[in-house]
Structures are given as C-alpha cells and as structure tokens.
C-alpha positions as CSV (number, residue, x, y, z in Angstrom):
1,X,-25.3,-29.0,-42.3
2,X,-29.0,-29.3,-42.0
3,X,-31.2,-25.9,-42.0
4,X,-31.5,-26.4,-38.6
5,X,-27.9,-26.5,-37.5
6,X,-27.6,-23.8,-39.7
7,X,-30.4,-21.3,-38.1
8,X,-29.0,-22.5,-34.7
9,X,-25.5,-21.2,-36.0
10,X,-27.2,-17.6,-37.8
11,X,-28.4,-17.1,-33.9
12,X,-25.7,-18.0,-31.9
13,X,-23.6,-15.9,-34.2
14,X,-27.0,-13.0,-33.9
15,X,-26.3,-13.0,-30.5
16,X,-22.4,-12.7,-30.0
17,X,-22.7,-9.4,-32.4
18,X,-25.1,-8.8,-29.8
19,X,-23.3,-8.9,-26.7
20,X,-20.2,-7.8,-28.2
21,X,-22.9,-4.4,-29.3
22,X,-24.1,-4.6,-25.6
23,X,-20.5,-4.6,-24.6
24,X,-19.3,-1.3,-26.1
25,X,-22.2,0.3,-25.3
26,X,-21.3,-0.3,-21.4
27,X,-17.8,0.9,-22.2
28,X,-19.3,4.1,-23.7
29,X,-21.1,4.1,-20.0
30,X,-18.4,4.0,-17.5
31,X,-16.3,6.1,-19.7
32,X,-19.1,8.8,-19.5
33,X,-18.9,8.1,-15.8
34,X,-15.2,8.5,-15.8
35,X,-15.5,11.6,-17.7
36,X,-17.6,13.3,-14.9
37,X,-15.4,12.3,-12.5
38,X,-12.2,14.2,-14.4
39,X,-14.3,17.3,-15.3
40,X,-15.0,17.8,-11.8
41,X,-11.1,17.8,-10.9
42,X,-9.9,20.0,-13.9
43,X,-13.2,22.3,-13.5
44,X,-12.4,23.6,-10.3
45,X,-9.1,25.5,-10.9
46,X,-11.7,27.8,-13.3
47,X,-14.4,28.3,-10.7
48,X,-12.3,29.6,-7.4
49,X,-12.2,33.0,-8.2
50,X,-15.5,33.4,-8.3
51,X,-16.0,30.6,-5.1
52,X,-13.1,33.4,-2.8
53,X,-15.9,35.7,-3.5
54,X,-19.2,33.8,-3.1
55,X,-18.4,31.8,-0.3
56,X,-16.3,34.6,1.3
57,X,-13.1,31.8,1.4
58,X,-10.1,32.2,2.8
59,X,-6.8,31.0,1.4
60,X,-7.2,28.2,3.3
61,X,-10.8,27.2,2.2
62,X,-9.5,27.6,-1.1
63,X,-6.8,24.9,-1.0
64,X,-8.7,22.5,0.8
65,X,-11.8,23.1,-2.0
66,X,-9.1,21.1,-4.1
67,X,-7.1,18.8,-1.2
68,X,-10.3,17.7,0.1
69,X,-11.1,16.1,-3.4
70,X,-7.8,14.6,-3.8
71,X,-7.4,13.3,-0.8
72,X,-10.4,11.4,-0.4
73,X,-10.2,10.0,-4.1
74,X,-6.8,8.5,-3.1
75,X,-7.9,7.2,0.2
76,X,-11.0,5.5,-0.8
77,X,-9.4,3.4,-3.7
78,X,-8.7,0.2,-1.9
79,X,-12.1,0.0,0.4
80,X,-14.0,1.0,-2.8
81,X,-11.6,-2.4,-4.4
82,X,-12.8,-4.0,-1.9
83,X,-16.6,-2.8,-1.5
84,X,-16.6,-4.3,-4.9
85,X,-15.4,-7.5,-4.8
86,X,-17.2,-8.4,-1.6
87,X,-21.0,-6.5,-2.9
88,X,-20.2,-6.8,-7.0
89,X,-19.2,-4.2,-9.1
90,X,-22.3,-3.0,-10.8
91,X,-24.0,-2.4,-7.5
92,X,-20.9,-0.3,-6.1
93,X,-20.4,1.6,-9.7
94,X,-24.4,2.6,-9.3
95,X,-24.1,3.4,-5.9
96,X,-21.0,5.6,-6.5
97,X,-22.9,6.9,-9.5
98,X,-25.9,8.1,-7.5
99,X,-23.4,9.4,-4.5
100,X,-21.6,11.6,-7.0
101,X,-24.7,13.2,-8.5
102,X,-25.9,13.8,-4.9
103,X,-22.3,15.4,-3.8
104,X,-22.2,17.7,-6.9
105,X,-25.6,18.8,-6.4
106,X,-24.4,19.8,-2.2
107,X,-21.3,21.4,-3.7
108,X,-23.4,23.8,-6.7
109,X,-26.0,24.7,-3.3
110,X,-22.8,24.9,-0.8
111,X,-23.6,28.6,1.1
112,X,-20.0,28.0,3.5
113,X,-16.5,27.2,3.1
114,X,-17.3,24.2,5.4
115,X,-20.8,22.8,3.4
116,X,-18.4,22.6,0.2
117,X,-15.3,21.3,1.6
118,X,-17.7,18.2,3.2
119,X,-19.6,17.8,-0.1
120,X,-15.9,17.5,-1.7
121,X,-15.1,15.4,0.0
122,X,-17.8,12.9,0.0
123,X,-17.3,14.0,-4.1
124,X,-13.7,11.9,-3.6
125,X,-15.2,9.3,-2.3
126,X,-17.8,8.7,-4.9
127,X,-15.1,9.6,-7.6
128,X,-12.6,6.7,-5.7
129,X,-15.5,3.8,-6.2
130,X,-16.2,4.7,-9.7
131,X,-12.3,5.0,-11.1
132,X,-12.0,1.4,-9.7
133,X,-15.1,-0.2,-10.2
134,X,-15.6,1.5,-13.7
135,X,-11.5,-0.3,-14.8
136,X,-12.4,-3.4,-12.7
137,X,-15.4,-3.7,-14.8
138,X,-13.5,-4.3,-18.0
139,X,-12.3,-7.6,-17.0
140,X,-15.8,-8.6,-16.3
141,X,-17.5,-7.1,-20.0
142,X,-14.4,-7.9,-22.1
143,X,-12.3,-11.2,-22.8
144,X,-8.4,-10.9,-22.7
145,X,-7.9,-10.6,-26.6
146,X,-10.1,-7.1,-26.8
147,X,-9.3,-5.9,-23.1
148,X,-6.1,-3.6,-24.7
149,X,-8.8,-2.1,-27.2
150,X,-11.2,-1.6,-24.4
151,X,-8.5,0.1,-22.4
152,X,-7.7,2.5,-25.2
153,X,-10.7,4.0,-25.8
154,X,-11.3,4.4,-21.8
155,X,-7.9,5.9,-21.5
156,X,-8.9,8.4,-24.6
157,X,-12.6,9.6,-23.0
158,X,-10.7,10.0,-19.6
159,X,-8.7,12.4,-21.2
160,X,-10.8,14.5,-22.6
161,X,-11.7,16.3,-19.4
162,X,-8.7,17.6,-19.4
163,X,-9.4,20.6,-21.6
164,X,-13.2,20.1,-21.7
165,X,-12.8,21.7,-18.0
166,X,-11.7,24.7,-18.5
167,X,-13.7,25.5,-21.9
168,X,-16.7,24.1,-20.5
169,X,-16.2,25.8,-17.1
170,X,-15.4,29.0,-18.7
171,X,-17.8,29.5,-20.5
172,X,-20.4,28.4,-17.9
173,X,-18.7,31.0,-15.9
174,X,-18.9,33.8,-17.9
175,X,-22.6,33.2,-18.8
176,X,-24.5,30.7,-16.2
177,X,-24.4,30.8,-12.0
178,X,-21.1,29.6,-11.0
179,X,-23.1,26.2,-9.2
180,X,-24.0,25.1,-13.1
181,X,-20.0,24.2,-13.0
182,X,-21.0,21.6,-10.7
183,X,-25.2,20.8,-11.5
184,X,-23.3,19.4,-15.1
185,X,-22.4,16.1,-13.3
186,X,-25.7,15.2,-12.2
187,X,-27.6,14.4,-15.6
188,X,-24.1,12.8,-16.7
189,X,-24.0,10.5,-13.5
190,X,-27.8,10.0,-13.6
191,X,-27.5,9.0,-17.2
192,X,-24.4,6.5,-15.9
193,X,-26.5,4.5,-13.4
194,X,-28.9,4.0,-16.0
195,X,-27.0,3.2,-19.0
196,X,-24.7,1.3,-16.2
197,X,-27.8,-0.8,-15.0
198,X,-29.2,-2.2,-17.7
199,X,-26.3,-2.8,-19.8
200,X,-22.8,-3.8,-17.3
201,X,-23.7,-7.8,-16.6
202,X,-23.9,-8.5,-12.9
203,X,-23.5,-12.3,-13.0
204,X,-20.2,-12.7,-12.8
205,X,-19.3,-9.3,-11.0
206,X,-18.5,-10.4,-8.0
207,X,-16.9,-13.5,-7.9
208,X,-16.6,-15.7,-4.4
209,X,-12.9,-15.8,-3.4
210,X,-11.3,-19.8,-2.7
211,X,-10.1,-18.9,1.0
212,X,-14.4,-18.0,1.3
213,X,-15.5,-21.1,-0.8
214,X,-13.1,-23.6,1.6
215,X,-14.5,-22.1,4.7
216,X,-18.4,-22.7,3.3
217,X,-19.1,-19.1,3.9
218,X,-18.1,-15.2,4.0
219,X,-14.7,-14.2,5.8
220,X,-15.0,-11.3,7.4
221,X,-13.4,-7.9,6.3
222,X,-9.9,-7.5,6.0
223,X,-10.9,-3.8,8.5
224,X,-6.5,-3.5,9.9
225,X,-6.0,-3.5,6.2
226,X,-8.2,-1.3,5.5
227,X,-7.3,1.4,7.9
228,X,-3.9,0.9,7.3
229,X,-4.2,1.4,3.6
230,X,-6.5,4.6,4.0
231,X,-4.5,6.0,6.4
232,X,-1.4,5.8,4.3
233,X,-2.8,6.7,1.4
234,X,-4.6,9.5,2.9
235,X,-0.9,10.7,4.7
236,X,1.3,10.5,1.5
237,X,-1.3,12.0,-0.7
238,X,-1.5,15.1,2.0
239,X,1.7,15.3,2.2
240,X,2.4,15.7,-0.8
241,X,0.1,18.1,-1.8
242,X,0.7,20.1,0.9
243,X,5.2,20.1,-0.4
244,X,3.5,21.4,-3.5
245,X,1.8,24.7,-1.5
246,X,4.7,24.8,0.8
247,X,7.8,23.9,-0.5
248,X,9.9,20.9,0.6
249,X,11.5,22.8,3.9
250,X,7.9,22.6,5.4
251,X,8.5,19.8,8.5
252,X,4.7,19.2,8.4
253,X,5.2,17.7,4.6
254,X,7.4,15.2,5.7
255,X,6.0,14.5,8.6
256,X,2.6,13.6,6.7
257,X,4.6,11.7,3.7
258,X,6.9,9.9,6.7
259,X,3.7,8.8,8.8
260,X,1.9,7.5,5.4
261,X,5.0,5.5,4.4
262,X,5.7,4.1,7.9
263,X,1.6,2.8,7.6
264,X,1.9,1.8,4.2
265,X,4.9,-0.1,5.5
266,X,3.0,-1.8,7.9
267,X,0.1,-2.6,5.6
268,X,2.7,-4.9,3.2
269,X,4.0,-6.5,6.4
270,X,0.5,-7.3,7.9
271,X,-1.3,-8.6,4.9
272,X,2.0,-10.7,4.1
273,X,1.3,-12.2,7.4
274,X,-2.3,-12.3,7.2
275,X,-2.0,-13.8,3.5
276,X,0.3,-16.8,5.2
277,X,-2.9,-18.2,7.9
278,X,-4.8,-20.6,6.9
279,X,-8.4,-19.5,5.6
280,X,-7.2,-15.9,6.0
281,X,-8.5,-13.0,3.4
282,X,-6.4,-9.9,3.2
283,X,-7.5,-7.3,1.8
284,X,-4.4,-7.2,-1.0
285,X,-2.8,-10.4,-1.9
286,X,0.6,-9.3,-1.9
287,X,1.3,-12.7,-4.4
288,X,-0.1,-10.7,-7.3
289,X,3.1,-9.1,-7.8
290,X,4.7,-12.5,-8.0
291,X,3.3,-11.6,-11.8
292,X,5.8,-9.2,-13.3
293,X,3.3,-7.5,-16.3
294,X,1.4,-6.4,-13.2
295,X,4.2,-5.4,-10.7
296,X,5.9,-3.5,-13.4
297,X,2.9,-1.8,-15.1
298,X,1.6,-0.2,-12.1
299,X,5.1,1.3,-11.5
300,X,5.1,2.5,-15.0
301,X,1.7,3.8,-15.1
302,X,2.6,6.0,-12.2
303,X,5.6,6.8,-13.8
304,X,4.2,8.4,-16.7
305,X,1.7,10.1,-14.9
306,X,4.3,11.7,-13.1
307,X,6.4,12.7,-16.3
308,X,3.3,14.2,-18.1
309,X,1.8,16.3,-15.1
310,X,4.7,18.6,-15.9
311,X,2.9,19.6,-18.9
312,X,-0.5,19.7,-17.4
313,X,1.0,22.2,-14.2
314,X,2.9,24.7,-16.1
315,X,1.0,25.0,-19.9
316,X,-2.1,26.8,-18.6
317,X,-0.2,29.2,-16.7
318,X,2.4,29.7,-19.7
319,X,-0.7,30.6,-22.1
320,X,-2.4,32.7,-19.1
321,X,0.1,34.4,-17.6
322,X,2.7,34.9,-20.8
323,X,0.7,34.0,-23.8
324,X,-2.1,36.3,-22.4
325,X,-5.4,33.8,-23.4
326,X,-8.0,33.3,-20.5
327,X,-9.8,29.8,-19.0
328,X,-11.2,29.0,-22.1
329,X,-8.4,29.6,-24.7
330,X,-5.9,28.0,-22.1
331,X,-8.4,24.9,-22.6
332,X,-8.4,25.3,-26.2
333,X,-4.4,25.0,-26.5
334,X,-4.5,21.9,-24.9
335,X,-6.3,20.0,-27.3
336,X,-2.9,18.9,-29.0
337,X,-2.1,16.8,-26.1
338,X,-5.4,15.8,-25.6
339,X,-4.9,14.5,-29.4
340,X,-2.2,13.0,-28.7
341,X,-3.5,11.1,-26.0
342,X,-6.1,9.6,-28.1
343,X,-3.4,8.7,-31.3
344,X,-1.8,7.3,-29.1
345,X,-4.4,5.2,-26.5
346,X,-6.5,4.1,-29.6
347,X,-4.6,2.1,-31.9
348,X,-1.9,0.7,-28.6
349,X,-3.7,-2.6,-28.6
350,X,-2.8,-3.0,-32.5
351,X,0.7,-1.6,-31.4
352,X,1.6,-4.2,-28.7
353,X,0.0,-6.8,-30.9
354,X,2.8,-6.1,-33.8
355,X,5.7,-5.4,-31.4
356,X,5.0,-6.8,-28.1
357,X,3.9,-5.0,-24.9
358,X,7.4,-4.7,-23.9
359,X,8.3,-2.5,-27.1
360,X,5.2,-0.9,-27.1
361,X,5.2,0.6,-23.8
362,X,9.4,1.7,-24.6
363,X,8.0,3.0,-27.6
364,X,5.8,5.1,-25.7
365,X,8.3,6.6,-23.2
366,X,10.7,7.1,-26.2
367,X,8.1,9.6,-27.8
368,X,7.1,11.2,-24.7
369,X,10.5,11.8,-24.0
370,X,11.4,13.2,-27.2
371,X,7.9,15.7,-27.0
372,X,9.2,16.8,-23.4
373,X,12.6,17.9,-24.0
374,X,11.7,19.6,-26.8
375,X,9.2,21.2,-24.7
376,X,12.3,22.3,-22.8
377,X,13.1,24.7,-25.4
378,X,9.9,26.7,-25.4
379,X,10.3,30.4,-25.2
380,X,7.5,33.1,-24.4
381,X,7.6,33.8,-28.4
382,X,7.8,30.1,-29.4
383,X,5.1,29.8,-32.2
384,X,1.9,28.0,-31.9
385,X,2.9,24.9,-33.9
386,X,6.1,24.4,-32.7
387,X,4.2,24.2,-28.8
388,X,1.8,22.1,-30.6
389,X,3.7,19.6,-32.0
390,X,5.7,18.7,-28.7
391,X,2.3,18.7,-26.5
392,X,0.8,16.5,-29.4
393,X,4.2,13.9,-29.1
394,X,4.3,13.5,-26.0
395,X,0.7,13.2,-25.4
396,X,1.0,10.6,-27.9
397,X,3.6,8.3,-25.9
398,X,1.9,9.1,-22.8
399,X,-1.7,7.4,-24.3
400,X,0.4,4.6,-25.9
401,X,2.4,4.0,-22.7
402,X,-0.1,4.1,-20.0
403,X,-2.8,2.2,-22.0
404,X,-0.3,-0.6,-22.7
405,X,0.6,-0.6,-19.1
406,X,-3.0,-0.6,-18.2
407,X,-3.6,-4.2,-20.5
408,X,-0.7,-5.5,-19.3
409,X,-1.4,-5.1,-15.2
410,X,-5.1,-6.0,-16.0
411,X,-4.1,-9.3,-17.9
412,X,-2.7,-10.5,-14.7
413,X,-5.5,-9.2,-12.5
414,X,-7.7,-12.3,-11.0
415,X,-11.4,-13.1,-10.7
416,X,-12.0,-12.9,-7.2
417,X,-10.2,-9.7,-6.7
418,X,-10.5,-7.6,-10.1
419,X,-11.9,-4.5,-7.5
420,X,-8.7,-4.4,-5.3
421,X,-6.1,-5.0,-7.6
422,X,-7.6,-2.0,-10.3
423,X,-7.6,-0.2,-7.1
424,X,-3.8,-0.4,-6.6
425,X,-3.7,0.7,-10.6
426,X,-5.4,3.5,-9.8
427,X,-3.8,4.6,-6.8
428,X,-0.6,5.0,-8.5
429,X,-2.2,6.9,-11.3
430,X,-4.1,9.4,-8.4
431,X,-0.4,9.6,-6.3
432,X,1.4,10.2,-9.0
433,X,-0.2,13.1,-10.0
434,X,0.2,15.1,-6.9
435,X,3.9,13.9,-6.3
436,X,4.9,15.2,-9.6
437,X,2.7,18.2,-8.9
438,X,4.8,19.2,-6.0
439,X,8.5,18.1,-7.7
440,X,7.7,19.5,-10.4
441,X,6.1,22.8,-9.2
442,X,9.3,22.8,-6.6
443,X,11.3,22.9,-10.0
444,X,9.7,25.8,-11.9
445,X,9.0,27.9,-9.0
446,X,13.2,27.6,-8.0
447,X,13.8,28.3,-11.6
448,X,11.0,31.0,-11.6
449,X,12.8,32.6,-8.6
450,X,16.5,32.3,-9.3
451,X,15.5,34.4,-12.8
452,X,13.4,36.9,-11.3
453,X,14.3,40.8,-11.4
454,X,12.3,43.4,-9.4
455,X,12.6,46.7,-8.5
456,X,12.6,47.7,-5.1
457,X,9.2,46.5,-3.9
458,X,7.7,46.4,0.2
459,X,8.5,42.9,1.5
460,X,4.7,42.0,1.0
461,X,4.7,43.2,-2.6
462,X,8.4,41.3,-2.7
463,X,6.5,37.9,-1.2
464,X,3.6,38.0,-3.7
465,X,5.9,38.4,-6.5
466,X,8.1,35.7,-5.8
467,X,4.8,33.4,-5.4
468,X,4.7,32.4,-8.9
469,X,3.8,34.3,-12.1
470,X,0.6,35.2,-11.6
471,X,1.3,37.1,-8.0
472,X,4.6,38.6,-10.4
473,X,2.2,39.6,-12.9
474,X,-0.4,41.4,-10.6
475,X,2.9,42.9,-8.8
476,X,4.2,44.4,-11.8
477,X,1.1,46.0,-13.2
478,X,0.2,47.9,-9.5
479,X,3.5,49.4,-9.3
480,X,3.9,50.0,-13.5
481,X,6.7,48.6,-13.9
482,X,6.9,47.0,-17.6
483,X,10.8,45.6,-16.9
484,X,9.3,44.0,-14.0
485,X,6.4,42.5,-16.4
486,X,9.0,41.2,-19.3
487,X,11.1,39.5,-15.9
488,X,8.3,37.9,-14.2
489,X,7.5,36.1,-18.0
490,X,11.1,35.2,-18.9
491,X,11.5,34.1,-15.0
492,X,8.5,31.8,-15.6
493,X,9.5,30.7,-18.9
494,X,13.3,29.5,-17.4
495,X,11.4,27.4,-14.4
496,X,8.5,26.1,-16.8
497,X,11.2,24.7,-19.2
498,X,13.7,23.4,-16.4
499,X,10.3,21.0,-14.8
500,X,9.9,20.0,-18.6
501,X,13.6,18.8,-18.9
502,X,12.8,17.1,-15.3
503,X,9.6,16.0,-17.1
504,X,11.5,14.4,-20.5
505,X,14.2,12.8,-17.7
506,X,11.5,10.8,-15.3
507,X,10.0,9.7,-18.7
508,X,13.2,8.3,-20.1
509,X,13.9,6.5,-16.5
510,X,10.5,4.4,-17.7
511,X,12.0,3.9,-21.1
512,X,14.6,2.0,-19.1
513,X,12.1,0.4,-16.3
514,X,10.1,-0.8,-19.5
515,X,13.3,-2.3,-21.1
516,X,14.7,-3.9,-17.7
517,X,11.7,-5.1,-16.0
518,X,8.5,-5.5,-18.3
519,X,8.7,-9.2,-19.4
520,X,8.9,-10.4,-22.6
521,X,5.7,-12.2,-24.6
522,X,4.4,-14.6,-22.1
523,X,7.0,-14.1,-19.3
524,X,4.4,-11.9,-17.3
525,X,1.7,-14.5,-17.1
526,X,3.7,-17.6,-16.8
527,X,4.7,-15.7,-13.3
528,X,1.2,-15.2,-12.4
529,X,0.4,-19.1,-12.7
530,X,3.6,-20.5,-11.1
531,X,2.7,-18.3,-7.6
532,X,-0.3,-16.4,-7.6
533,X,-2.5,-19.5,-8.9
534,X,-0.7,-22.4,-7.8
535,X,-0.9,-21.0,-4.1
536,X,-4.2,-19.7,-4.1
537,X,-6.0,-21.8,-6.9
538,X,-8.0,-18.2,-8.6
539,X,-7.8,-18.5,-11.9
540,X,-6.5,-15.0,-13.3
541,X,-9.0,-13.6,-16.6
542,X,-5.7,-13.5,-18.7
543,X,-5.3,-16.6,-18.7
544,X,-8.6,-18.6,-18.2
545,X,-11.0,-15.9,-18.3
C-alpha cells in the first residue's frame, strides 16, 4: 500500500473512533434527559407533604399532583411517535427538552392546586416525547451489532432515578424551598438540548415513509388513530390508577379501564383497515408484529415491569413505616436494586451474545424470580443483608430481562417509523407500572387488612387505620396503643410479602412467555422480512440498517 492509501486509511479509521466518541457522548445525552424525566416521577412522593400545606391541597389535589403526570406521559406516547417520524427526532427531543424545563419551572412557581396540576400535566407530555424520541434515537446513532450495549447502559442511567429521588428530594427538602425539587430539571434539560443538538445526527432522523415516496408527497396525519390511541391510553391508564386509590369494587375503575379497552379495540381494527388502502399511512402498522422479537418483547417488557413494581410499591413504606428510616434513608436502601439493575443491564448485550436472546431474557426472569420469592420471606426483623441480597437479585434479572427485551423489539423496529413503534415499547413499560401498582397494592392492602388487630377505635379512627400502614401507624400513636403499633407492622409485613409472592409468580409467567414465544437466533427477523418488508418494502435497521 502506498503512503497515500495508507494516510487515507489512518483517517478513515481517525474518524470512525470519532463518531463512534461522538456516538456515546449522545447516549450519555438522552440518558441525562431520561434521567430528569424519572427524577421528576420518583421526586414527588417526597415533596407532597410539604405541597398539602403550601398549596393548601386537598386529598384530591394531591392524587391528581401524581395522576396528572401519569396520565399524560401515557397518553402522549404514540402522537409524540409520531410527531417524530413525520418532524425528525432531534427536533421533537429538543423541543420536548425545552417544554420540560419550561413545565418544571411552572410547577416550582405553582401558587394553586390548579397552576400545578396544569404544569403536570403539560410535564407528561414533555416527559412522553422524550421517553420515545430519546429510545427511537438509538436506532438512528447506533448500528444493530452495538444497539444491545447501547440499551444497557440507557436502561442503567434510567434507573438511577429511582433512589436518586428520594435522597436528592430529601435532602433538598429538609434544607432548600420545596420548588428547588422541581428548578433541578431545568439546568439538566437545558444541558440536554444542547449536548442533544450538537451531537444526536439529524440526517437520517426522519426518514420518508414508501406509502409517502409512491404518492410524490406528504400523507396526511393518521388524526382517528391518533385520538383513538390517546383516548385509550389515557382511559386504561386512569383507570387503573384510580383501582389502585380505590380498590377494584369502585364501578368508575372499570368503567374507565372498559371505555379504554373498547377504543383501543377499535384503534387495532381501524388502522388494520386503514393499513389495507392503497397509499394509506396509519399511524401504527399493525404488520410489525408479524416480527415475533418485537411482538414478544414488548409483552415481556411490560411484564417485568409489572413483576418488579411490587418491590418499588411496598420497600419504601417497609423501611418508613416498620424499619423506621425517613425519605432519604428509604432512598439509600434501595440502592441494591438499583445495583442490580445495572449488573444486570450492562453486561446483557455480552449475555445474549453467548446464549442467545431467548436464554438471556429466561435467564433474567429466572433470577428475578428467585430474588422475589425470597423477598416473600421478609419479616420486620429480617437483617439488612438478607433484604439486600433479594432486592440486588432481582434487580439483576429485571436489568438483564428488560434490556434484552428492549434490543430484541428494537432490532425489528423500521426506518420510517423508529418514533411510533419505541412508542408502543414504552407504552407498555408506562402501563405496566400503574397496572401492577394497583394489583399489587390491592394485594398487600387485603393482606394488610385481614392481619390487622385494633382496639376499639371511632369508625373514622377505624377507616384511617385500615388505610394502609402509615394511617395504622399515626392511629396507634394518638390513641397509645403499643399492641396496636406491633399489629399495624406485622399486618403490613403479611400483605408486603403476599404482593411479593404475586410479584415472583407474574415474573415466572415471563420465564415461560420467553421460553414459548421469543424466537430462537434469527427466527425473529426472518418474520420481519417475509411480512413487514415484503408488504411494505421499509427496510427494518436490524437487518439493513
């Protein structure tokens, strides 16, 4: 090779380590994006106390503070899918960037229950366009071979909210105005849409569908689609949260979860039929779950969301309300799990490269299982390590599981419509969470009052102590009664490990999904190509990309 063919060489190699550089740093970016967004939902629980008081909330206010959130992050994952697609994904992840600095900044300056349930909610919708644009982004910065890494170490920083929340919220707290819980996100975002900007490509990030190239120009929005999807979304999600404040006897619950399936219903049967005219773009091509690795790991992914919010609902009120720590020491003794999640998301791509996706995501379910049931055996004087070391296992196969999952549905995802389709991943990540939330919390508050002793108590005093611990606790200590006190914790306890046994069952129900349904090596994408591409003619980024 002459020396010129070799400096050509020296620089093209220069400037892959380059990009590849460029590359993680973006990563680094939307994870720090994704990160605001998860502090904001685990920081709140720490703040409403002093909110009740500030605001002068009722009860009322106080749940929707949290529904509000919720429900508009679920409801806005598919138009946000789509926003992307149609505008590109860098211009709808800055947008959502700037939106959710602006939102935080309405809800630390809120002076009424109203101002901060609207600046929630416009919160959730901000929170909705970065979740999807910041995973849909991955299949733009990252070829197929390091997409699993990539997903691993956004699965890790995602999860690190989860106990940075309360100790960072705590401690703000105790020492700063209560509105610093929510200024925090606006240098983070700010610092987003500018690492975001100049480092997340946007060639390439929004990529012209066929049915739009055929036609020689723009369809026009898929808008039934997208009402019905919102709509749905948005009934299932409230209705769910609302069986998790209520109890599943409440006949508006259902009514909400009924009405969200009916139009979700309706959504599949419309955009099948929209899917089958000629030129026609819907806003979900239902033919992407002709592909099996992505049918199968959005199911599991919601299914191991489901099976680890178990731990996340009841440990912070076990350490609270029996192990006697505050905010910030519940955060602190939750860092096992949050380890776990990180062994676990890390090294998965390595994992599923030795054994397969298949095994790897059954290997996951097997260890989360095993951490869950025996977290069923925790008692109110269970040592520290012993609570430790089941948080950290099944955190562990939760992070192994769920990132595998991730790769899997993501290696099937297609050029054209990388927005929509992360949408649908991350819409069964954000339901799951509330529908185990309100089985799960229906489980340990049963168990909590079938154990439950009190003395004779006023049928108000009766009412708040058979609310949950924390109304026992406050119960026992007005009237004096220390029997009372040791009941209300060994009620708790009972119900706490009955919705982890639940827990450890829904996560071996994926051990068996995973072995039944998730395809073998190269099952998934062969899938993919003989419907999705043959029909369509997109090319999917597993593949070809």
């Amino acid at each position: 090779m002459g020396a010129t063919g070799m400096v050509g060489a020296a620089g093209t190699a220069a400037g892959a380590v380059e990009v590849g550089r460029r590359r993680w740093w973006a990563l680094a970016a939307t994870s720090l994006a994704m990160l605001a967004v998860g502090l904001d939902g685990t920081v709140l629980s720490v703040a409403l106390p002093r909110l009740a008081g500030d605001l002068e909330a009722t009860a009322s206010d106080l749940q929707w503070f949290s529904s509000s959130y919720l429900l508009f992050l679920a409801a806005a994952m598919l138009p946000m899918g789509l926003l992307g697609d149609r505008l590109g994904h860098k211009r709808v992840l800055v947008a959502s960037l700037s939106l959710f600095a602006l939102s935080s900044a309405g809800c630390a300056y809120a002076t009424t229950p109203g101002w901060f349930i609207a600046a929630r909610s416009v919160l959730g919708v901000a929170g909705a366009g970065i979740v999807v644009m910041a995973l849909s982004a991955l299949t733009v910065l990252f070829p197929v071979e390091e997409r699993p890494r990539a997903v691993g170490v956004w699965s890790a920083a995602n999860f690190l909210a989860l106990p940075l929340g309360p100790l960072l919220g705590g401690w703000m707290l105790t020492h700063l105005w209560w509105g610093w819980v929510f200024l925090i996100n606006v240098p983070v975002a700010l610092v987003g849409v500018m690492v975001v900007s100049v480092l997340v490509p946007g060639a390439g990030s929004r990529a012209r569908p066929a049915s739009e190239a055929a036609v020689g120009g723009r369809s026009r929005p898929d808008s039934v689609g997208v009402l019905l999807s919102t709509g749905g979304l948005a009934c299932v999600t409230l209705g769910l949260i609302r069986a998790g404040e209520y109890g599943w006897d409440d006949a508006w619950a259902w009514g909400s979860i009924g009405g969200g399936l009916v139009l979700l219903a309706a959504f599949g049967r419309y955009e099948h039929r929209l899917g089958c005219r000629p030129g026609a773009q819907p806003l979900l091509d239902l033919r992407v779950f002709a592909s099996r690795s992505y049918t199968w790991g959005v199911v599991l992914i919601g299914i191991a969301v489901f099976a680890n919010i178990g731990v996340l609902f009841t440990m912070p009120q076990y350490f609270q309300a029996v192990r006697g720590t505050d905010a910030m020491g519940s955060g602190a003794r939750l860092l096992p799990i949050i380890g776990g999640l990180v062994i676990g998301a890390v090294p998965a791509d390595r994992v599923a490269r030795v054994l397969g996706a298949k095994v790897a995501v059954a290997v996951g379910f097997v260890l989360m299982a095993a951490g869950l049931l025996m977290g069923g055996a925790t008692g109110a004087g269970s040592s520290t390590w012993f609570v430790a070391s089941w948080m950290g296992l099944s955190g562990a196969g939760m992070g192994l599981a769920m990132a595998t999952s991730t790769s899997a549905a993501l290696s099937e995802v297609s050029e054209g419509r990388s927005g929509v389709e992360a949408a649908v991943l991350q819409a069964a990540n954000k339901v799951g969470a509330p529908f185990g939330s309100a089985i799960l919390g229906s489980v340990s508050l049963t168990g909590y009052r079938d154990r439950l002793r009190v003395p004779d108590l006023s049928a108000a005093d009766l009412y708040t102590a058979r609310s949950g611990v924390f109304g026992g606790a406050e119960v026992a200590g007005r009237v004096g009664s220390a029997p009372m006190s040791a009941s209300v914790r060994g009620a708790f306890v009972h119900g706490m490990d009955l919705a982890l046994l639940v827990s450890g069952g829904v996560a071996v129900l994926g051990l068996i999904v995973a072995l039944v349904f998730m395809p073998g090596a190269g099952q998934g994408r062969r899938g993919r190509r003989g419907v999705g591409d043959r029909l369509s003619g997109s090319r999917p980024v597993g593949v070809d990309g």
